[in-house]
N, C-alpha and C positions, 0 to 999 in steps of 0.2 A: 724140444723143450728139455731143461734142465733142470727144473723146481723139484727140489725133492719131497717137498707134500703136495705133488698134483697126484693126483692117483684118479683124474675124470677129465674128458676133453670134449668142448661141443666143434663140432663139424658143421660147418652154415655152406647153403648154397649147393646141398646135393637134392636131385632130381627123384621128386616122388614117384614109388613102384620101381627104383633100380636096386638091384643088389649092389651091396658092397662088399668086401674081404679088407678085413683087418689083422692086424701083427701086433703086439706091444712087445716091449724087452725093458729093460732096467739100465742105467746109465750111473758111472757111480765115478769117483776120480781114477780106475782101476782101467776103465773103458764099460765098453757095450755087454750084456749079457746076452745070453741067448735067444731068438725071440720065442713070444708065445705060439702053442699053434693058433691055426687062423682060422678065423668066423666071419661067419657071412651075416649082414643084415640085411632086412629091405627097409628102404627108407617109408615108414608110412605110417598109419595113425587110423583110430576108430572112428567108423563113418562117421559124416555130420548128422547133422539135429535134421531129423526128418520134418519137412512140411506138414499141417493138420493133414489128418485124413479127412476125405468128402467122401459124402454119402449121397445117392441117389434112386428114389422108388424108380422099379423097373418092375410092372405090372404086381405080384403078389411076392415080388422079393426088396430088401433094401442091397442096396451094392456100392460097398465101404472100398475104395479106391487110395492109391498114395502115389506118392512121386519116390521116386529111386534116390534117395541122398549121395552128396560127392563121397567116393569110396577111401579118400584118401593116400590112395596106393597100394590098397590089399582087394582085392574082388570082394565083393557082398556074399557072403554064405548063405545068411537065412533073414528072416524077417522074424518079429514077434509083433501080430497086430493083437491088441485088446479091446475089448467090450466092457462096459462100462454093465456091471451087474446090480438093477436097482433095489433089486431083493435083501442085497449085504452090503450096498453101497459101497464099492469096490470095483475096480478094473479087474476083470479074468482074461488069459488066455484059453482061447475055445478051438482046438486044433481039431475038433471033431468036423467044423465047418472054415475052418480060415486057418490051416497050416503052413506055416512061414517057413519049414523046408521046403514045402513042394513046389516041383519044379514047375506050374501050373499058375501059380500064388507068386512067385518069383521070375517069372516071365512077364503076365499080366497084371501085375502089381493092382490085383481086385480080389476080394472075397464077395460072394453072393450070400445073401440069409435072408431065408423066408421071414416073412413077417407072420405066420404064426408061429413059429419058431420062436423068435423075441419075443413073442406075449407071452409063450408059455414059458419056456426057459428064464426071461431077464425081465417079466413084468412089464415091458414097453406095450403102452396103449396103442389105436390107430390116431396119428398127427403128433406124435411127441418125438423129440428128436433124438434117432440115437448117436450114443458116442463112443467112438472107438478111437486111440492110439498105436503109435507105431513107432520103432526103431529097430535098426538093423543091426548085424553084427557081421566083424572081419574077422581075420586068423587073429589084429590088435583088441576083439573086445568090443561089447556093444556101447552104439551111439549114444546117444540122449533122445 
């Protein structure tokens, strides 16, 4: 290129999760200037839109389940799953019982919580349904 107001260049058709090394230098009617030093990218992007979370009684617990969204090219780090708190009508993060570092939660992609636990903590009756959300995050930044 020889525009001398491009100062941005899109790159189409590199393969997500590789690194690349880049150079620029400056171009003038004099010749080439020196180049820059060089950087490495990985082509990639913050996970997709994770699937609902499902829930299902499993004797005196509920157990709020997800599916692993495409990572886009970066590995998954952590999770952030929520509960829906009817007390403030608000989604919380409760990492006391559903921690999205652990490697436990990010293996089995499930949280367990007792159901007297939700009555008492989040107000949830017996037969009401609860609600939890989820998305994930990479080195790029959390999903949707």
């Amino acid at each position: 290129m020889h525009d001398a107001d491009v100062t941005t260049y899109t790159i189409v058709g590199l393969t997500e999760g590789t690194s690349y090394r880049f150079k620029i230098r400056a171009v003038n009617i004099y010749g080439s200037g020196p180049d820059s030093a060089e950087v490495t990218i990985v082509a990639s992007d913050i996970p997709s839109k994770m699937d609902p979370v499902s829930t299902a009684r499993s004797g005196t617990d509920i157990v709020s389940s997800f599916t692993a969204p495409a990572n886009n090219g970066a590995a998954i780090d952590r999770y952030e799953i929520v509960i829906y708190n009817k007390g403030i009508s608000a989604y919380v993060e409760d990492t006391s019982v559903c921690d999205g570092t652990s490697s436990t939660v990010k293996t089995n992609l499930q949280c367990t919580w007792a159901i007297s636990y939700l009555q008492t903590t989040y107000s949830y009756a017996i037969g009401e349904l609860v609600l939890f959300k989820a998305r994930a995050y990479n080195v790029d930044g959390w999903g949707a």
